[in-house]
C-alpha positions as CSV (number, residue, x, y, z in Angstrom):
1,X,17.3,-32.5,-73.4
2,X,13.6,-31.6,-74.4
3,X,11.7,-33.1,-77.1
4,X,11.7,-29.5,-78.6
5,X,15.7,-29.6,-79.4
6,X,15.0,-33.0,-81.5
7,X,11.7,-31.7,-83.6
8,X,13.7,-28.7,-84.4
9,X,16.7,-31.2,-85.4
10,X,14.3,-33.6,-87.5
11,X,12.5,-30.7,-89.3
12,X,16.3,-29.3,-90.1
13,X,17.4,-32.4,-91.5
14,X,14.5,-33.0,-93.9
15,X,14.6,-29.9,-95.1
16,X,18.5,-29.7,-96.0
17,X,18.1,-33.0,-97.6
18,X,15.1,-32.2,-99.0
19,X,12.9,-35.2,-98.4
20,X,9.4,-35.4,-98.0
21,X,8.0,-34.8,-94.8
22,X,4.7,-36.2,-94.9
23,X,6.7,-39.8,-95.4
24,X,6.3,-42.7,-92.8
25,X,9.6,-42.0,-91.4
26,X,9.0,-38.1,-90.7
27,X,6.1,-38.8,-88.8
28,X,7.3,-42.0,-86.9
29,X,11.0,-39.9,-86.3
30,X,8.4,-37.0,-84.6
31,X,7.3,-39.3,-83.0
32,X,10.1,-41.2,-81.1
33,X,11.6,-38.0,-80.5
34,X,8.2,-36.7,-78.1
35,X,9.7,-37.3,-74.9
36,X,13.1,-36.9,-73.8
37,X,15.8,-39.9,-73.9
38,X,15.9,-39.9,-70.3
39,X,12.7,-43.2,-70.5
40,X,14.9,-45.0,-72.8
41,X,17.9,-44.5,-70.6
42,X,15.9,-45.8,-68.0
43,X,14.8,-48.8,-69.7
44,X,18.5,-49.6,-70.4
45,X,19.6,-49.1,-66.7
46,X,16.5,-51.5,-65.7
47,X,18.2,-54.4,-68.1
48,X,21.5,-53.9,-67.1
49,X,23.1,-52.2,-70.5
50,X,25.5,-50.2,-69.0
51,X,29.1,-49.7,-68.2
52,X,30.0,-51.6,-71.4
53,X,32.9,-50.7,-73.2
54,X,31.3,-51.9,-76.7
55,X,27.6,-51.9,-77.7
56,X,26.5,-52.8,-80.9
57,X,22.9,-51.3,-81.5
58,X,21.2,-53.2,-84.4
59,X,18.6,-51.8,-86.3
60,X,19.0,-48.2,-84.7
61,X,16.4,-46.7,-87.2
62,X,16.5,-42.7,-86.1
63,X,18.8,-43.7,-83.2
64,X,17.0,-42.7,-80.3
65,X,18.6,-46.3,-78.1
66,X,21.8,-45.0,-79.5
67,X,21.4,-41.5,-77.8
68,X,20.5,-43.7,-74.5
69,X,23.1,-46.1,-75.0
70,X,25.8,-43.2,-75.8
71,X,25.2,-42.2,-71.9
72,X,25.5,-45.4,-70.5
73,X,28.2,-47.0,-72.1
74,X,31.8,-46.4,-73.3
75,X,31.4,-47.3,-77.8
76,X,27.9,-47.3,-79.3
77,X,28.2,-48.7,-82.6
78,X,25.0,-48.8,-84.7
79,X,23.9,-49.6,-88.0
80,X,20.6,-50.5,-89.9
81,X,19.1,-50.5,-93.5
82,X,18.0,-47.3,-94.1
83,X,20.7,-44.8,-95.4
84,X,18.2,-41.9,-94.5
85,X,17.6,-43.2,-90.8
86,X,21.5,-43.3,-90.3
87,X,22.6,-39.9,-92.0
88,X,19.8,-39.0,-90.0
89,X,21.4,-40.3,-86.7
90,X,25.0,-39.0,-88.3
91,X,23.1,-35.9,-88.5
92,X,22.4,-35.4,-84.8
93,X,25.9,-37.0,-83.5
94,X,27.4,-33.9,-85.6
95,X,24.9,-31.2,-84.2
96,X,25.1,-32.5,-80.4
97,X,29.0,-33.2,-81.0
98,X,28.5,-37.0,-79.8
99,X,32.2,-38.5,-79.8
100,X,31.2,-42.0,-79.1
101,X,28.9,-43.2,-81.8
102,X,29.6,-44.8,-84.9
103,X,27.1,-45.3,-87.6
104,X,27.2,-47.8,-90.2
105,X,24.5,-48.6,-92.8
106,X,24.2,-52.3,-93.5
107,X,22.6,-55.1,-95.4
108,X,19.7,-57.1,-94.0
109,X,21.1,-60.0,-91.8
110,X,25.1,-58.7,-92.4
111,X,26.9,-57.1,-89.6
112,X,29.4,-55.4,-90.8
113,X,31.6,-55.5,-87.9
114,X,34.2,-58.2,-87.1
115,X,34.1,-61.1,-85.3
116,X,33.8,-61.1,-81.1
117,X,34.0,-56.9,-81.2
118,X,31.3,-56.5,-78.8
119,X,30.6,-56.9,-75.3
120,X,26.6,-56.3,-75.9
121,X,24.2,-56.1,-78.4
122,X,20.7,-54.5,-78.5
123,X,18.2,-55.4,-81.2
124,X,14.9,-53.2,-81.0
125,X,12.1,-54.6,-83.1
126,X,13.8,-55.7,-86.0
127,X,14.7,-59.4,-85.6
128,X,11.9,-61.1,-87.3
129,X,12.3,-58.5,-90.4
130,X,14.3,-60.5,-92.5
131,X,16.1,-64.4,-91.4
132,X,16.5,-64.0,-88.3
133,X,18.2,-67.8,-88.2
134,X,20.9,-65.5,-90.0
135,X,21.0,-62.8,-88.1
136,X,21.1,-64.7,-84.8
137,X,23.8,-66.1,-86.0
138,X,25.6,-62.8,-86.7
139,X,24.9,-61.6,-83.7
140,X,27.1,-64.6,-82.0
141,X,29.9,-63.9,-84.2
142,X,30.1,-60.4,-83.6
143,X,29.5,-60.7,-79.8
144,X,32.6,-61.8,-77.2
145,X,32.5,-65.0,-75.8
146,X,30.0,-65.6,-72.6
């Protein structure tokens, strides 16, 4: 997919929920969109997140690990914060008819998924936002044991 598709998708989005597009987010969702997902699908493969039937994704932001991860593995389940970022992220599992994400918005440091659910979980740039004593400790509950 070119960068192109996305751009047109973010500019879409912003205008038919009309929010401001000279916001932080606009610019840094241009932004992460540039290139195509194909580096962050190759960062994955280089750590091994693949095959796995459920991946919980963390603090997906605009969702572009989510995309990756969607490719890679069986159940991509992501949440974060920001209500925009994940009806953002909703947004473009709708347009590119993506069956195998889920998208949940959530409190800081509260999962909202039950206990041992996943098989992996991947946490980009957000642990050290809020308690992340907390959160580590989410993140054992709601992986599998080992």
């Amino acid at each position: 997919m070119s960068f192109s598709i996305y751009h047109d998708l973010i500019n879409k989005f912003y205008e038919e929920y009309k929010l401001n597009q000279k916001t932080n987010d606009f610019v840094f969702a241009k932004r992460i969109f540039q290139q195509e997902l194909k580096k962050y699908e190759s960062r994955l493969k280089q750590i091994n997140f693949i095959n796995k039937e459920a991946v919980l994704d963390y603090g997906c932001g605009f969702g572009q690990w989510s995309l990756a991860l969607s490719k890679l593995n069986k159940n991509v389940y992501s949440c974060d914060i920001s209500k925009v970022r994940c009806n953002f992220l909703n947004y473009i599992i709708k347009e590119k008819s993506i069956p195998n994400i889920e998208v949940k918005s959530c409190a800081p440091s509260k999962i909202p998924y039950e206990k041992n659910k996943f098989d992996a979980l991947f946490c980009y740039g957000v642990l050290f936002c809020g308690n992340w004593k907390k959160l580590i400790s989410e993140f054992k509950r709601v992986l599998k044991p080992n």
